[in-house]
Each structure stands twice: as structure tokens, then as C-alpha cells.
N, C-alpha and C positions, 0 to 999 in steps of 0.2 A: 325723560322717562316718565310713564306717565306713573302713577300711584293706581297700585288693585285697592279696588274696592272691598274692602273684606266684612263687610259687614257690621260691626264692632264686635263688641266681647259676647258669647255664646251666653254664659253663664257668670256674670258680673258677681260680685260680692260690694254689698252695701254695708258701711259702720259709722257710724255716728262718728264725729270728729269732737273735739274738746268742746267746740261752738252748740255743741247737741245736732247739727247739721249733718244728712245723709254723706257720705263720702266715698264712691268708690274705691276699695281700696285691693282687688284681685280681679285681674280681668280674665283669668282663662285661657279657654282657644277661642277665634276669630267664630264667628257665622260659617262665615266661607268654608274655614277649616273643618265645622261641626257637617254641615253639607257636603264637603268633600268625601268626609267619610263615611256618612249616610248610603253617599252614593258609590263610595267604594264597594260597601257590603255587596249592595244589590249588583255590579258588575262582578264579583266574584261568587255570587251565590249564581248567577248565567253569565258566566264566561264569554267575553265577545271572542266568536269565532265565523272564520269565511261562511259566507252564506247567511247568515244573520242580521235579516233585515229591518237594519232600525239604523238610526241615526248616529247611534253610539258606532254602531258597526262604520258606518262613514265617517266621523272622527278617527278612529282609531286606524282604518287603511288609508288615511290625510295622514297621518303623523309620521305611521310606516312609510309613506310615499317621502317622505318630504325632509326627517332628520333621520339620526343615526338610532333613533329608539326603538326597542324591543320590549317583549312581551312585559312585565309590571310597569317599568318605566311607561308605554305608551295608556294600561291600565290607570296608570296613577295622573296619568296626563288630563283624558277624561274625565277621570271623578270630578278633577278641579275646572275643566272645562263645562261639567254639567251643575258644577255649584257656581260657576259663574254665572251660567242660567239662569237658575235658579233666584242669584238675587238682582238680576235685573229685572225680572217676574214678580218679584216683591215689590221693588221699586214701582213698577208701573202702577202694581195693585194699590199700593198707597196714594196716588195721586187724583 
């Protein structure tokens, strides 16, 4: 199985260790996670619905065609599908 990329920690916490040495010591939620829900908002602020043409709209009648998911399940499916996007779009942009 492979390993999602998630990013790392959204919003890390830095503290000094005994050494005086930075140390993270709170990781948060993931990137992925922080993007997924980013992008959760903006699908529930426009609803994918038939006729809506965008890409999200074709993800989401993939998913419907293909497993047993329904309406937030397939929603919640996307956001994580468009935050995987997302940082593979990062990724490249760093290189």
C-alpha cells in the first residue's frame, strides 16, 4: 500500500528542548487535511450538482458511477481528491 502524501504538519509547534535546540513538539492537522478542508468549504459554498461543469462535477459522477457513495461521502471524497492536487502542484512548483 502505497503511503498518501499528506504533506506534513499544517501548523507545527516549535520549543526549545533541554539542548536550547528547536524541537517540534505539536504537529496538528496534515497539509492535505488543512487543503481538504479548504477545499471542502468552497464545494459546499457551490454545491456540485448535474450540469455543473467543472472537473469537480466529473470526479464526483466517477465516484457516483463507480462505489457505493452518496451525497457528503462523495463531497468529502473530492475535497481530498482536490487536496491531493493540490500538493502535487506544490511539489512540482518546488522543483
Amino acid at each position: 500500500m502505497n503511503k498518501i502524501n499528506d504533506g506534513g504538519p499544517a501548523f507545527p509547534v516549535w520549543e526549545l528542548n533541554g539542548n536550547g535546540q528547536p524541537e517540534m513538539t505539536g504537529f496538528g492537522l496534515s497539509v492535505r487535511d488543512y487543503f481538504a478542508a479548504k477545499a471542502m468549504a468552497a464545494l459546499i459554498a457551490e454545491p456540485v450538482s448535474e450540469g455543473w461543469p467543472s472537473t469537480v462535477a466529473h470526479w464526483a459522477t466517477q465516484l457516483q458511477r463507480h462505489t457505493q457513495m452518496s451525497g457528503p461521502e462523495i463531497v468529502a471524497h473530492v475535497a481530498y481528491m482536490m487536496a491531493d492536487a493540490m500538493l502535487k502542484a506544490r511539489e512540482a512548483s518546488s522543483d
